[in-house]
C-alpha positions in Angstrom: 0.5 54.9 -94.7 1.7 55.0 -97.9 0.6 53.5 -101.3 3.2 50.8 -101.0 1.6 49.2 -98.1 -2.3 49.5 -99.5 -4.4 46.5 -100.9 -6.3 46.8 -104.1 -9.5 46.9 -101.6 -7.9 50.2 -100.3 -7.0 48.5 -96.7 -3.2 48.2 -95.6 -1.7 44.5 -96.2 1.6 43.2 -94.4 0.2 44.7 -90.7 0.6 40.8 -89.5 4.7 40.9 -90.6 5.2 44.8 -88.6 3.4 43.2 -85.8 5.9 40.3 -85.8 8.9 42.2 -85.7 7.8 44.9 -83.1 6.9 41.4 -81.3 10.7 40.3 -82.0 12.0 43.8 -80.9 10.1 43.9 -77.7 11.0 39.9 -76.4 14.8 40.4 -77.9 15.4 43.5 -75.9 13.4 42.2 -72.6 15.2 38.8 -72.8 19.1 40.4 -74.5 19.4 37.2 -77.1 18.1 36.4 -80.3 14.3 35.3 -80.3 11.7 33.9 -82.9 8.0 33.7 -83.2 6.6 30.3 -81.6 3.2 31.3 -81.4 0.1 33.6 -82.1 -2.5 33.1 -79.7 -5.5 36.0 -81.2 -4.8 39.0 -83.7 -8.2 40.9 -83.8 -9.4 43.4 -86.0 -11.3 46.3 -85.3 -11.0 49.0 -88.4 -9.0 48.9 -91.7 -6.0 51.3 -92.0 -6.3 53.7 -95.1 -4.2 55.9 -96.9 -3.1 58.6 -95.4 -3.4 57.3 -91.3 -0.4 57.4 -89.1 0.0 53.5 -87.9 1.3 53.5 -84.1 2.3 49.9 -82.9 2.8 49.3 -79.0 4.7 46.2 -77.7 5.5 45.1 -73.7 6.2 41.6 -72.3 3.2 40.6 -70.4 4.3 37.7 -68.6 7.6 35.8 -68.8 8.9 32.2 -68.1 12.4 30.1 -67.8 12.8 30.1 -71.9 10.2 32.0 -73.4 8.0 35.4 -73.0 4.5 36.8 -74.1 4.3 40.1 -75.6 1.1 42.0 -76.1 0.9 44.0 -79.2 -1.6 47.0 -79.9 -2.0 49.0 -83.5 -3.3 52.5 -83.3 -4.4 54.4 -86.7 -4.8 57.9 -86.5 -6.1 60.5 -89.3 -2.9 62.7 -90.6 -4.2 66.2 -90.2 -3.0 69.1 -92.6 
């Protein structure tokens, strides 16, 4: 995490946008055409990211339908070592 991406609290801002477009990724690659955003059914935080963790962010379709898809989401911070 850099210093671009921290809050003046210290805690990361813009996670909500990365988790959109790792969401878009996912459903455009599962479903091979352009896709938006309809919906956001529950984003729930457990921890702040701080300077200096590695951010991981893991998407996969969950279920699908005729024209449209869910795709679960999960953020992982880790502690960059030295």
């Amino acid at each position: 995490m850099t210093r671009a991406f921290i809050s003046a609290l210290g805690g990361m801002h813009a996670n909500q946008n990365w988790m959109d477009v790792i969401g878009a990724i996912c459903a455009g690659r599962f479903c091979k055409h352009v896709v938006v955003t309809a919906s956001v059914s529950n984003v729930s935080f457990q921890q702040p990211v701080q300077l200096g963790n590695v951010v991981t962010l893991e998407a996969k379709v969950s279920r699908s339908f005729n024209k449209s898809c869910e795709v679960f989401i999960e953020v992982y911070k880790e502690m960059q070592t030295t």
